[in-house]
N, C-alpha and C positions, 0 to 999 in steps of 0.2 A: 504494500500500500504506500502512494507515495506521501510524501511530507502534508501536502493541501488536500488531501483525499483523507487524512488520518485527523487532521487539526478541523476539519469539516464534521469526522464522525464524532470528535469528541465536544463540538457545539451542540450537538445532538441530545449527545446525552446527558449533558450538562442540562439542557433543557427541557429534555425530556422527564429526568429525576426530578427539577425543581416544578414544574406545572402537576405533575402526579402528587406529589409532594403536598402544594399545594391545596391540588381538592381532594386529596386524600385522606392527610396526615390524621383530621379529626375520626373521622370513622373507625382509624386503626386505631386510635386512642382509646374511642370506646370498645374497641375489641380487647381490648388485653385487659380493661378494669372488667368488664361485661363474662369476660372466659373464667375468672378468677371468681366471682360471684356463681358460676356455675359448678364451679366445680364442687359445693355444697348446698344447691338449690337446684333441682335440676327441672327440668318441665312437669307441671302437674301431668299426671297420668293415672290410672283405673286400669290398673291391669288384673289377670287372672288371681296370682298369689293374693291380692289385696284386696280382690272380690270374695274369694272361699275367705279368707281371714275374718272375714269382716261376716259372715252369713250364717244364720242360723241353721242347724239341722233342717234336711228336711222332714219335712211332717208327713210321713206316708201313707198315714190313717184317711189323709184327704188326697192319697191318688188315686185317681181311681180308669186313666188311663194310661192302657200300655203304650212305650215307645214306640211302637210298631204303628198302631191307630196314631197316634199325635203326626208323623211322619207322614203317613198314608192321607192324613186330614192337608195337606199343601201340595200334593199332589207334584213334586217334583220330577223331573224326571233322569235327576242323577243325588245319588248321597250327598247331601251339605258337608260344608268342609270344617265345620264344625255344628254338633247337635248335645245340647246339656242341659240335665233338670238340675231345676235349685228353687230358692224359697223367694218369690216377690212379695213382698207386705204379708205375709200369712199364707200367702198362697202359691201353692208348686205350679212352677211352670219349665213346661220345655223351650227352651230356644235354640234358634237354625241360626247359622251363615250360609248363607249360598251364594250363587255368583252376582246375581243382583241388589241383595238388599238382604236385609237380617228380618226373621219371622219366628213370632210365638205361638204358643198353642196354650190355653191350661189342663195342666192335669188332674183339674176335678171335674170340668164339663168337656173339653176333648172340644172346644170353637177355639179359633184361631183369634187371637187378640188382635182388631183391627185399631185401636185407638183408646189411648187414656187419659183423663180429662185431668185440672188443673188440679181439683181434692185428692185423684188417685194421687198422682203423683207425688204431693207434697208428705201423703203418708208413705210410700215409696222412702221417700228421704229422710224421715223421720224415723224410720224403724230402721234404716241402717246409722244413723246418724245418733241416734238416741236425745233427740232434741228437738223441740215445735220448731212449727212451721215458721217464720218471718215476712215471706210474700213467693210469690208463686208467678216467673215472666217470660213471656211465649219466647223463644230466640228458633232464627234460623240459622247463625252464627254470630261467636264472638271469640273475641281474641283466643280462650283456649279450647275452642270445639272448630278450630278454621282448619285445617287441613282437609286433603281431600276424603282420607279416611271417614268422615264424620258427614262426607253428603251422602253417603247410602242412610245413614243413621238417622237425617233430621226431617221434620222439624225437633227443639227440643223444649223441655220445662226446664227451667233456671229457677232452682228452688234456696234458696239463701236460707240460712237455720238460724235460729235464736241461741246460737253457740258463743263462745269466747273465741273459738277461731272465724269466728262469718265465713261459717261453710257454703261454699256452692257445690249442688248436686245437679249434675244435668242426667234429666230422663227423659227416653223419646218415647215424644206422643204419641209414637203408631205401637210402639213395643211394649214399653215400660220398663226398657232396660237402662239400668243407670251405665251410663257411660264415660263420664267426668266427673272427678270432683275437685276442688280447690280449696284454699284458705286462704286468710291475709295475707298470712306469712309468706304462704308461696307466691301469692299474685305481685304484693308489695316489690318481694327481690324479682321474678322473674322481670318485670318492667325494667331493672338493672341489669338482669341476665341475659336470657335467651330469646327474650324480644329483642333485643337492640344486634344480641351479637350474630341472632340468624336471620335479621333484615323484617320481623316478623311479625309486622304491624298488619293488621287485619285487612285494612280496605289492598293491599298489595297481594297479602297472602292466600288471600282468597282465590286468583290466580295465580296456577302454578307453573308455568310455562314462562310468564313475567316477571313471575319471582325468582324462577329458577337462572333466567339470564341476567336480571337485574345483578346478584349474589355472583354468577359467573363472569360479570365484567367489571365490578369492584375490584371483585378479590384479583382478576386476571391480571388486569392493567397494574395493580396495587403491589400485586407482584413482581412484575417487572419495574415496573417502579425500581422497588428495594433490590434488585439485581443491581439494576444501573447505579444506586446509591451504593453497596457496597464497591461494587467496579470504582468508582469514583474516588472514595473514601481509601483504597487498595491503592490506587496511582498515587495520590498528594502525600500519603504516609511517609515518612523518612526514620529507618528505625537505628540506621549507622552514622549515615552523617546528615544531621540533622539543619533545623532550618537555622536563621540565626539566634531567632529568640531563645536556642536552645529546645525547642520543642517540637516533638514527634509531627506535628499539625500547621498549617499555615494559616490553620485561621485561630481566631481570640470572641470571646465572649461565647454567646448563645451557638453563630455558627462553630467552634471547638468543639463546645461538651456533645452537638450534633454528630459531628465526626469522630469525637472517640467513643459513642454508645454507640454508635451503630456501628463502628468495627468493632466492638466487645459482642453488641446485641444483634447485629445487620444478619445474621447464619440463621437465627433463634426464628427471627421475624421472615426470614423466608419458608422458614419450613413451615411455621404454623399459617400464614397464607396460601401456601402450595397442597397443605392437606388439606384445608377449607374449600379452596377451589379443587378438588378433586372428590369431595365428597358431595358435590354438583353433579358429577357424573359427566363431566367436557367429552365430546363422542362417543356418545355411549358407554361411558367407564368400565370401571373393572366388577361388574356387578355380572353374574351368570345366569343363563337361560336355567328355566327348567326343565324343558323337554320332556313335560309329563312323568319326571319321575315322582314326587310326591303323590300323583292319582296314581298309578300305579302300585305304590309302595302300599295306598290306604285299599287299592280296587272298587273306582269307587262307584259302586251299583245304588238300583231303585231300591227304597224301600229298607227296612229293619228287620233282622230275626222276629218270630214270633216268641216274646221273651212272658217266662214264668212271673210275672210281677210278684204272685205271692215269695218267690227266693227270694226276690231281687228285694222286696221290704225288707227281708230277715238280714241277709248277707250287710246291704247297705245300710244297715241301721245303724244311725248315729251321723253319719256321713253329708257335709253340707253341701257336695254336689257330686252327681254324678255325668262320667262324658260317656258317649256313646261310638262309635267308632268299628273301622276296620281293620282287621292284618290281614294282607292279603286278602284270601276270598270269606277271612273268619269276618264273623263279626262280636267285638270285645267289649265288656264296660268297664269304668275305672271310677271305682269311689274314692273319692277324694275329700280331707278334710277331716275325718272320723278319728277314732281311737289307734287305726292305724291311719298313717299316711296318705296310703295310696294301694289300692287292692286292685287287680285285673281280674274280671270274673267273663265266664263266659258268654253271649249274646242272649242267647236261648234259656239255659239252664239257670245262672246266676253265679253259679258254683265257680270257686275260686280256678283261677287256671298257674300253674307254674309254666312260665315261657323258656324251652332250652335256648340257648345261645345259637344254637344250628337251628333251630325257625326260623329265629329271627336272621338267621344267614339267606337263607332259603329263599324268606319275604324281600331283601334287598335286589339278589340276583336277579328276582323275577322282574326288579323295578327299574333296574341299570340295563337296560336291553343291550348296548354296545359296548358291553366292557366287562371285564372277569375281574370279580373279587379277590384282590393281591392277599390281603391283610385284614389281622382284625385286630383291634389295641384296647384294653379295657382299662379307662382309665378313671384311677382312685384319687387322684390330685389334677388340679389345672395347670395347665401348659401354655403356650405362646398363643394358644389358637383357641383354647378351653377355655374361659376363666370368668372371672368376678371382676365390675368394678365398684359397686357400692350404687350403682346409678341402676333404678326400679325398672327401667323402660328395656333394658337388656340384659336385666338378666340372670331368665328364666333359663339357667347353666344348670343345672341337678349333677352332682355326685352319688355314684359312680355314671360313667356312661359310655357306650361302647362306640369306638370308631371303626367303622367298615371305609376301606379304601379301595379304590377301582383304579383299572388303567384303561378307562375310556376316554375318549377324543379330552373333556374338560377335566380330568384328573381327579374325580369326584369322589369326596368324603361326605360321609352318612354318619350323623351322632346319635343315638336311639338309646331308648331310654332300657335299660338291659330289664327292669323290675314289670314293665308294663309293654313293653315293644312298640312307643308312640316316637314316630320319627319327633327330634326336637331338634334339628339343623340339617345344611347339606350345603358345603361348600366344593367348588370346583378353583380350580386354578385363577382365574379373575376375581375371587369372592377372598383366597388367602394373600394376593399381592396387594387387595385393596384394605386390606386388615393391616398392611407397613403401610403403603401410601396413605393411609385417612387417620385410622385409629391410634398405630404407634405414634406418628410424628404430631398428632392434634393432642393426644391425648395422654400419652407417653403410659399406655396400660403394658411394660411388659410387667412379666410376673412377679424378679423381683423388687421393681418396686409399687405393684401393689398390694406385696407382703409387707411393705415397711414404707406404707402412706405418707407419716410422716417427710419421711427424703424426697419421697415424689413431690408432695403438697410444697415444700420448700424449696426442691429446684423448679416448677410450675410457678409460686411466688416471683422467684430470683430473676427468673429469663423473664415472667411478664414484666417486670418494674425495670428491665432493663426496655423490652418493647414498648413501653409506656414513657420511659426518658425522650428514647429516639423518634416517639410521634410526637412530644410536648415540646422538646425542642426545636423539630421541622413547622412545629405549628406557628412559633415565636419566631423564628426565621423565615418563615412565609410571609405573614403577619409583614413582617420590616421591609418585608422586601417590594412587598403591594402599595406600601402607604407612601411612597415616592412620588408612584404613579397618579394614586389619585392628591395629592396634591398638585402636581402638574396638571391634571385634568379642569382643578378647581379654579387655575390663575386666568383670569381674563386675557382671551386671544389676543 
């Protein structure tokens, strides 16, 4: 490159670092206070564990229909991908997922629950809440029921409790199924956390498509940005023969502490940009087909076994929910919640089943159509790819749990639950590279250290307030750098 072709690229990028800089710097700002607020606040969620946790026994004196008829009464014409009784306000009900929309049935009249008024509901909330009513407000969405997940679900009840936390329950109106809840505490921080830091302000988030490139050209641009700042900060550095002030840096003041955080910090702030923007999914990421191996793995046909309900009271008594489900062409139930854990009983019968590890072999093979079962790893502790991070929303990990591994086309790992045989992950080679690219580097879960939080929580601390100097200072050197211009703008032509 010649001398005027090299002194051209570096106008470039001088300019290119300082305008990204610019309209950037604050948004990174709030990213690195906003990431640190999460990482003990995490998005409100209602997931399975904190639904049984939270549910009474069922009362099976008041079922008085079998799965099979509740089932039969929706007339589907493939197995819902999830089907489960439990207790709504007093009373058992079954509920479906299927591919359109989620549907109830009760299991004392066997009519499909088409709609719950604003009274059902509020005692809906109140009998998991342990607490009156407060007021009862129609929502289609709001800040924490906006994702797309929640348009099969709504419209919903926004039932706020007469609690010390001001709980919010959301239950939909067609189902009755509670599907969110909140409190102050969580609402309060997350407006500090996970709304600011994942762009996720309602009237935006509602679209996902605008939101999704919104987020992927922040972060993109934002990123290279901080490429060209380090590039930058790497050339003016002098660490042998220094400038004359005696110092590493040629510049003083605000633009200095600029240029030695971000060569301390500038590495820290790419990665955590690079795994943001990558957890966008930029051309289709590293996220894997499924190639119908889950329907497969469940087979998933019309209709339920004709099941003994008198067992199935005895067996599941005590038990606050029970799932329904397939292995292969069986079909299994799993009470859950009870005096034990978690029981596999058979479809029909009721009767407990013990699953050999060669079924559950068996059921895989038939699921993985283009690839042989290399391996199988039963494992008693978490690993790189297995694990815990303290955050509700991911994770439903169970110990022990077996890994079946293939050598088809995507490399595909099966995690199954060895006590019940319910597939409970399946990653392929895009799903494990995207576990380094997103999760290690955003999130820094390897294992050890999230055996010893503390180190984690304090290097996550260290590197944010190092990404927090390096945006506070580009903001102060923006800031200086604008206010010239509009002064000149101001003086009479």
């Amino acid at each position: 490159m010649s001398t005027a072709a090299w002194r051209a690229a570096r106008r470039w990028l001088y300019f290119f670092h300082r305008w990204t800089g610019i309209a950037l710097c604050v948004l990174f700002a709030v990213w690195f206070v906003s990431g640190v607020v999460m990482m003990y606040v995490p998005f409100p969620s209602f997931r399975a564990p904190e639904r049984i946790a939270g549910a009474p026994p069922i009362d099976w004196a008041r079922v008085r229909v079998s799965p099979e008829t509740a089932l039969a009464t929706l007339n589907e014409a493939t197995f819902p991908s999830e089907m489960r009784i439990g207790m709504t306000a007093g009373e058992p009900v079954y509920r479906f997922v299927t591919k359109e929309r989620r549907r109830a049935v009760s299991a004392v009249t066997g009519r499909e629950i088409l709609s719950v008024d604003a009274d059902r509901a509020g005692t809906i909330a109140s009998t998991l809440v342990g607490a009156p009513v407060e007021a009862v407000t129609p929502v289609d969405n709001d800040q924490w029921v906006v994702t797309g997940a929640y348009k099969k679900m709504a419209p919903f009840w926004r039932v706020r409790m007469a609690d010390i936390a001001a709980t919010d329950i959301y239950v939909a109106q067609k189902t009755g199924e509670i599907v969110q809840n909140t409190t102050a505490h969580e609402r309060l921080w997350n407006w500090l956390g996970a709304v600011p830091h994942w762009i996720y302000f309602t009237a935006l988030r509602l679209h996902q498509e605008p939101w999704r490139q919104t987020v992927l050209w922040t972060s993109g641009i934002g990123m290279v940005g901080a490429v060209a700042g380090v590039w930058i900060g790497l050339m003016r550095v002098r660490l042998s023969k220094r400038y004359k002030s005696g110092s590493v840096s040629p510049y003083r003041g605000w633009m200095k502490w600029h240029h030695v955080t971000g060569l301390v910090g500038g590495l820290a702030v790419i990665t955590w940009v690079f795994s943001g923007w990558m957890s966008m999914s930029p051309w289709g990421g590293q996220r894997d087909a499924d190639h119908g191996i889950a329907e497969r793995y469940s087979s998933n046909r019309q209709g339920f076994a004709p099941t003994d309900l008198a067992a199935l009271k005895s067996e599941a008594h005590g038990a606050r929910e029970v799932t329904f489900a397939y292995l292969g062409a069986k079909p299994v139930m799993i009470a859950l919640g009870g005096v034990r854990d978690k029981v596999l009983m058979d479809g029909a019968t009721a009767r407990p089943l013990a699953l050999p590890t060669s079924r559950i072999e068996a059921i895989a093979r038939a699921a993985v159509t283009d690839g042989k079962l290399v391996s199988v790893h039963r494992l008693t502790s978490y690993d790189r790819y297995w694990y815990t991070t303290g955050d509700p929303r991911s994770d439903a990990r169970p110990l022990p749990v077996l890994r079946l591994v293939f050598d088809d086309p995507a490399n595909t790992w099966l995690h199954i639950d060895p006590a019940t045989g319910i597939l409970l992950g399946r990653m392929g080679s895009g799903s494990r590279s995207y576990r380094w690219l997103f999760a290690a580097l955003h999130s820094f879960d390897l294992p050890w250290l999230l055996t010893w939080r503390p180190l984690r929580d304090g290097l996550m601390w260290v590197l944010s307030a190092a990404g927090l100097a390096i945006s506070v200072t580009g903001i102060v050197v923006g800031w200086r750098h604008l206010r010239p211009a509009k002064r000149r703008r101001a003086k009479p032509g």
